[in-house]
C-alpha atoms as one frame of an Amber mdcrd trajectory, in Angstrom:
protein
 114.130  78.263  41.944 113.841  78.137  45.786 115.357  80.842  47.574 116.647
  79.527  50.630 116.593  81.673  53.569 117.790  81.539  57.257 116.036  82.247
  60.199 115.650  85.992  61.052 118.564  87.308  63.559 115.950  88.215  66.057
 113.962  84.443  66.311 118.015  83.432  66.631 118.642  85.708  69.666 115.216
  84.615  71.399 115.881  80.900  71.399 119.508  81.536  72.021 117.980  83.292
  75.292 116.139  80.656  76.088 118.290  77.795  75.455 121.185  79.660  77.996
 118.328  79.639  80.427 117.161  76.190  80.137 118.540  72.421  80.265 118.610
  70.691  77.092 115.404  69.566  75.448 113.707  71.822  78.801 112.788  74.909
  76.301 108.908  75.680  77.545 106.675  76.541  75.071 104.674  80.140  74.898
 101.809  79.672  77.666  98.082  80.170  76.131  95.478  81.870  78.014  93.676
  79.654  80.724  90.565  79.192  81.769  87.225  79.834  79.969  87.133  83.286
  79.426  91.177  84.366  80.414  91.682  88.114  80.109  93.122  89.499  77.020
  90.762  86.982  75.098  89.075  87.955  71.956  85.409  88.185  72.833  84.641
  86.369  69.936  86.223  83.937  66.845  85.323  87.312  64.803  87.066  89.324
  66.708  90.229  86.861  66.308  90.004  86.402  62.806  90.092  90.852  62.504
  92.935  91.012  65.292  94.766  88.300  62.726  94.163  90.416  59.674  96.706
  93.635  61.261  99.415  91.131  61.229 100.289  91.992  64.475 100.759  89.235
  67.430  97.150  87.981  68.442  94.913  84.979  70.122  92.975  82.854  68.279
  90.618  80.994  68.690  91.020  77.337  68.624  89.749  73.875  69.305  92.287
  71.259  71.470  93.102  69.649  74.675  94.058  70.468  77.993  94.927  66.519
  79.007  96.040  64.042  76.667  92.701  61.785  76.315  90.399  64.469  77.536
  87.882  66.189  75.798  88.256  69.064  73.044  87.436  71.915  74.509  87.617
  75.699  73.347  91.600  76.449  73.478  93.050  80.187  73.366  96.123  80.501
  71.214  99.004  83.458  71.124  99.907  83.285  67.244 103.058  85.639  66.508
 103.104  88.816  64.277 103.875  88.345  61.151 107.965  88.365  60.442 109.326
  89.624  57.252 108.612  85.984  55.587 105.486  85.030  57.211 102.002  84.697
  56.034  98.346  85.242  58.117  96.032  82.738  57.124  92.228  82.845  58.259
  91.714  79.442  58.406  88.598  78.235  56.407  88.696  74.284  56.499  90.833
  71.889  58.367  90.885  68.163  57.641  90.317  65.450  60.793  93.247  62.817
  59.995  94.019  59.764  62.289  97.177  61.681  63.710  95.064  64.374  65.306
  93.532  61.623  67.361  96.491  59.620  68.186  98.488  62.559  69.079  95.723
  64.077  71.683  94.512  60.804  73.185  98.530  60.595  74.313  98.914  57.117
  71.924 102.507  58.963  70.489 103.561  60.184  73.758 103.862  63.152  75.578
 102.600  66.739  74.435 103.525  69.928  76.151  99.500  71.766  76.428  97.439
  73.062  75.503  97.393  71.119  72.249  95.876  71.912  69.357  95.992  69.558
  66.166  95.397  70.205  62.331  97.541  70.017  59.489  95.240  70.097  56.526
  94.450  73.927  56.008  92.958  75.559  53.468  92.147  79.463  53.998  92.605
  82.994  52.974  95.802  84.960  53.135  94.959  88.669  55.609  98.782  89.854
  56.153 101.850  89.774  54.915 105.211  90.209  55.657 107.273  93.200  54.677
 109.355  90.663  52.072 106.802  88.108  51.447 106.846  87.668  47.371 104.965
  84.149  46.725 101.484  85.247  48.368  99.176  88.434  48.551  96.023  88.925
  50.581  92.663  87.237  50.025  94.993  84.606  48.357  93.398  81.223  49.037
  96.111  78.799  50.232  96.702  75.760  52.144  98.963  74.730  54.848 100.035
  70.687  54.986 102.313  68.970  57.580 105.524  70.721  57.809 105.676  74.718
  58.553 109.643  74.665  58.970 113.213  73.010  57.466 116.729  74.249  57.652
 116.201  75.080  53.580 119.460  74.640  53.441 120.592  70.683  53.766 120.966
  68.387  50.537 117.264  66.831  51.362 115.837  70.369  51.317 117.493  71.379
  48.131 116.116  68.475  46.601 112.423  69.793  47.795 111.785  67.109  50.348
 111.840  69.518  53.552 110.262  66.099  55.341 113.659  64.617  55.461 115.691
  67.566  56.406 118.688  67.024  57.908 118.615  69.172  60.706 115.005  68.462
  62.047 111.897  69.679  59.710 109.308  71.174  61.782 105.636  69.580  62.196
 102.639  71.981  62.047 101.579  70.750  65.736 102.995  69.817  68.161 106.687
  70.231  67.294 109.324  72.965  68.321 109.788  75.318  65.813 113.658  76.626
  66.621 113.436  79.013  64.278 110.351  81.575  65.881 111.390  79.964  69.250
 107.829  79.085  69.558 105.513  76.010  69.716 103.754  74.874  66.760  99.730
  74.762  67.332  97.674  73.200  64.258  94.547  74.212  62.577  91.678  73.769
  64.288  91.773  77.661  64.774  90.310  80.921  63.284  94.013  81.203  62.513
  97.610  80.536  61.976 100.896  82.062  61.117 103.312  80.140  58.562 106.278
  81.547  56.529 106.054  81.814  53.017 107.734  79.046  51.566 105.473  76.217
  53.365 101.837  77.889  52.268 101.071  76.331  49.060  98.497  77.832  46.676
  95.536  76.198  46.124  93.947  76.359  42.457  90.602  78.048  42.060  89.567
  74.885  40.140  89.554  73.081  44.005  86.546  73.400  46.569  88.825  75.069
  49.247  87.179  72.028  52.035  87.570  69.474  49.287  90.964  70.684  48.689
  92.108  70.368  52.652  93.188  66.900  53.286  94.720  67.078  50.344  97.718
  68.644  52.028  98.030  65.750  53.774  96.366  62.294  52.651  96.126  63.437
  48.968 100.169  64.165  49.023 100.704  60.320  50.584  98.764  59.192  48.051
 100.032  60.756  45.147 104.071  60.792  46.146 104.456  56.729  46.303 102.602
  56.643  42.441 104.995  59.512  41.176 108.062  57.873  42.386 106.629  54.758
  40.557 106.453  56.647  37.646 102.782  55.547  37.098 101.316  56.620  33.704
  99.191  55.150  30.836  98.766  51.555  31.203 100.615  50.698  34.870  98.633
  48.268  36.774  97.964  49.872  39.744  97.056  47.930  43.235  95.657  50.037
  45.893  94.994  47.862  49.508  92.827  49.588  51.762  90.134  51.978  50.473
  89.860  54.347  53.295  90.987  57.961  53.663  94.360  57.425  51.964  92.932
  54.610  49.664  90.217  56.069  48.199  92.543  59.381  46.929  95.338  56.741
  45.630  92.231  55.208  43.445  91.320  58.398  41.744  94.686  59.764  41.547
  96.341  56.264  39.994  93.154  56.692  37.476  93.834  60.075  36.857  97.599
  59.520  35.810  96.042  56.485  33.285  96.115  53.628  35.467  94.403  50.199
  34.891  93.542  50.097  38.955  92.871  46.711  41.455  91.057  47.505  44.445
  91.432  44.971  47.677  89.563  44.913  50.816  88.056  43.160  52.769  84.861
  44.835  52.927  82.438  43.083  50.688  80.491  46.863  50.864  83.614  48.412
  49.769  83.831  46.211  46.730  80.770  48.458  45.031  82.653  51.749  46.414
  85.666  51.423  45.607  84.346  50.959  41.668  82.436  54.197  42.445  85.783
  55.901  42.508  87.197  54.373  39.510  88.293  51.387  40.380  88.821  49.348
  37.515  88.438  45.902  39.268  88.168  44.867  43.005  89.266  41.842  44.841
  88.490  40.762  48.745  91.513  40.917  50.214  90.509  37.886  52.749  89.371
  35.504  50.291  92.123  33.040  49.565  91.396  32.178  46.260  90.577  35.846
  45.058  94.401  36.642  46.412  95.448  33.405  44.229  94.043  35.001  41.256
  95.818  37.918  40.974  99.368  36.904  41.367 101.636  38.456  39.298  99.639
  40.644  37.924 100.112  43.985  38.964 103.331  46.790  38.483 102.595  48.751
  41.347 101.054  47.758  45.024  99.830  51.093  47.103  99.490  49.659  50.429
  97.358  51.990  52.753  96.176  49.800  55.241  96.536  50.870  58.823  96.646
  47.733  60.830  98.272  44.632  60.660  97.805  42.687  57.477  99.770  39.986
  55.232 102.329  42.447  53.159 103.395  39.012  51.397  99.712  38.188  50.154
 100.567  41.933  48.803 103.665  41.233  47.381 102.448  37.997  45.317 100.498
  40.114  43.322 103.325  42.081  41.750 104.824  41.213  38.560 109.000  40.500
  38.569 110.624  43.871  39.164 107.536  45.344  41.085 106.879  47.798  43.572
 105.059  47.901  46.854 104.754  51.286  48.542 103.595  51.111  52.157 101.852
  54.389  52.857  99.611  53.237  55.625 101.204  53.075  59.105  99.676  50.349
  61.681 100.162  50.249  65.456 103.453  50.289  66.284 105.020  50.002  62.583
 103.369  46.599  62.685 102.401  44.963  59.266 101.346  41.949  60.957 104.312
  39.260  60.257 107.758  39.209  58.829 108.060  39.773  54.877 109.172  36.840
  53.200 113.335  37.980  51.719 113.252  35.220  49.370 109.694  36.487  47.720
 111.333  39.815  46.787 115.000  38.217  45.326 113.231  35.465  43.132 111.238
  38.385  41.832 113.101  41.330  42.109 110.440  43.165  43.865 110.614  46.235
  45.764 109.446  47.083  49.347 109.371  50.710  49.755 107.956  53.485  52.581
 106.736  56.998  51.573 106.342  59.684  54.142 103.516  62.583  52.731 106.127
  64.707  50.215 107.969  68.074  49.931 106.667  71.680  49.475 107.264  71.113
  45.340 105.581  68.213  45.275 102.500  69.098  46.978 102.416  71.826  44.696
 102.692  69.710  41.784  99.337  67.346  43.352  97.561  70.063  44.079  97.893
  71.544  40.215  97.224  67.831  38.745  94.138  67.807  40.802  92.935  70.621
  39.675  93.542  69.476  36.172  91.763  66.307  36.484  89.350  67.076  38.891
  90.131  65.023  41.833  88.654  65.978  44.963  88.507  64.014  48.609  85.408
  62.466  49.072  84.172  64.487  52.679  81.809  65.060  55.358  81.520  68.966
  56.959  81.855  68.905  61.017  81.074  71.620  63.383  83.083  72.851  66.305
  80.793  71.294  68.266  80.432  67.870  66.994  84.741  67.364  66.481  84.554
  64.196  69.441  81.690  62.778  67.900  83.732  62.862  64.909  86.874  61.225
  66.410  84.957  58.664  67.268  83.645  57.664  64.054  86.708  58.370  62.129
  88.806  55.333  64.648  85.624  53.149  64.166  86.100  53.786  60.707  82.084
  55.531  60.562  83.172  58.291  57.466  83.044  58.103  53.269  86.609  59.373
  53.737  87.329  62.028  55.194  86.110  64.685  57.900  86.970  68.351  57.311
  86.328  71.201  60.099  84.518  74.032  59.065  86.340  76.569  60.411  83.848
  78.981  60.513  82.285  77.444  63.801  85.125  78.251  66.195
């Protein structure tokens, strides 16, 4: 059962404080040290990672931005002492996703900075809270895309904290009402999360395998469990990048007979690499032709504009098209076609990563089955470069951060 709990008296009387002190929506965010070496900074990413294992307040040491679009630079970042509920993670691996860079370059708006992005941590626990029950030290566990909800809301009691009523809180970037603080991500020796949003990652995962898990393996897998995928659906996946690649060998895993469209004729030999039953070009007009009505379930993870209705053809009456992939400006490319989805009863659907239970559950059925994220290692030093080739599309699927190189 989850045991719902408010937020601590004394994170109510600090942003209470501030709020009387501030116009609305004018609530700064807790300054980081400046410069390159700003006094009161650990000398060191060692010495960070043993000032984060007394639980006390402490500075880590991080990778971000100082200007939306500039570069990443070495970033300096107060992380609060451990409350009654909270757990201190030593970060080991962070996953790169497409958010990181949209959010930094300034593509989703403004940011209050510094800015530091990551929300696909896997690491070790080093302190706990005086109440903390779920996690002990040198626990390995991971941290996804949501380190706060109200708990409390009919969405939250159902275990999707991502549609809480009152305002979930993001890992970066967001304000986090109830430590009256501004969230900071993982590409640092260290973070501080309470209890009920660190999940525990099975010893059956590679912990940098295991990271963008918490965020591209959970879109992945939520859309097929709501589908109720098992032995024998006919499984679609569109797109086999970061997010497609994980839906393959997760819609295998649950029994699937799986289609694989792009429209990448070097893809066509990868994407049967991960399991892929059969694959079809996506831009070939007669390919498309040939699969109509043939599939139960259509995982769309394509992030830029496309035909959804060459998508939907391929359903069988009374199927289901998740979208999972998010283009430019919501964009799919045209306007679906109503009268496709009556005369067939299909379904057009959205699914936004999953709750705390549910990334649980993935994580455990990975473990079981032996999925992992296909990934490529990056240094501190090399996280542009890496950008770079992640929006020109230049990765087999995913980049990870080792952490070990702040």
């Amino acid at each position: 059962m989850t045991v719902l709990r408010p937020p601590t008296p004394a994170a109510l009387q600090a942003l209470r404080q501030q709020l009387s002190q501030a116009p609305e929506g004018a609530v700064s965010a807790p300054k980081a040290p400046a410069g390159p070496n700003p006094e009161g900074a650990p000398a060191s990413a060692a010495e960070a990672r043993a000032a984060a294992a007394t639980g006390l307040a402490h500075t880590a040491v991080a990778r971000g931005v100082r200007t939306l679009g500039g570069a990443i630079e070495e970033i300096f970042l107060p992380r609060r002492a451990a409350g009654e509920h909270d757990v201190v993670i030593e970060v080991e691996f962070c996953g790169l996703c497409h958010s990181d860079v949209h959010a930094a370059r300034g593509e989703w708006g403004g940011r209050a900075l510094p800015f530091v992005t990551g929300h696909e941590m896997v690491g070790r626990v080093v302190a706990v809270g005086s109440a903390v029950s779920a996690h002990s030290v040198g626990d390995r566990v991971g941290v996804g895309c949501l380190v706060g909800s109200c708990r409390e809301c009919d969405a939250c009691r159902r275990g999707q904290e991502m549609f809480c009523e009152k305002g979930s809180v993001g890992t970066y970037g967001a304000w986090d009402r109830f430590h009256a603080e501004r969230t900071q991500g993982g590409y640092a020796t260290s973070i501080v999360v309470a209890e009920d949003f660190v999940l525990k990652v099975p010893d059956a995962l590679d912990p940098a395998a295991a990271a963008p898990l918490l965020c591209a393996g959970i879109t992945s897998y939520s859309p097929l469990r709501a589908a109720g995928v098992g032995e024998g659906t006919r499984v679609g996946v569109a797109g086999i990048g970061g997010l497609g690649h994980l839906a393959v060998k997760l819609a295998v895993a649950m029994g699937a007979e799986v289609t694989a469209f792009t429209t990448s004729q070097a893809k066509l030999e990868a994407a049967r690499a991960l399991g892929a039953h059969r694959t079809v070009l996506s831009n070939d007009p007669a390919a498309m032709a040939a699969e109509a009505g043939t599939l139960d379930v259509v995982i769309d993870a394509i992030s830029a504009p496309h035909d959804v209705n060459a998508l939907l053809k391929t359903l069988r009456p009374t199927g289901r098209l998740a979208q999972i992939g998010l283009p430019p400006g919501g964009d799919a490319g045209q306007a679906v076609d109503a009268a496709l989805l009556v005369r067939n009863g299909l379904s057009l659907v959205g699914s936004k990563i999953g709750g705390i239970p549910e990334t649980q559950e993935m994580l455990e059925f990975c473990a079981r089955h032996g999925v992992a994220t296909d990934i490529e290692t990056v240094d501190a030093q090399h996280l542009g470069e890496a950008w770079d080739r992640m929006v020109a599309g230049d990765v087999r699927y995913r980049f990870v951060l080792d952490n070990s190189t702040l």
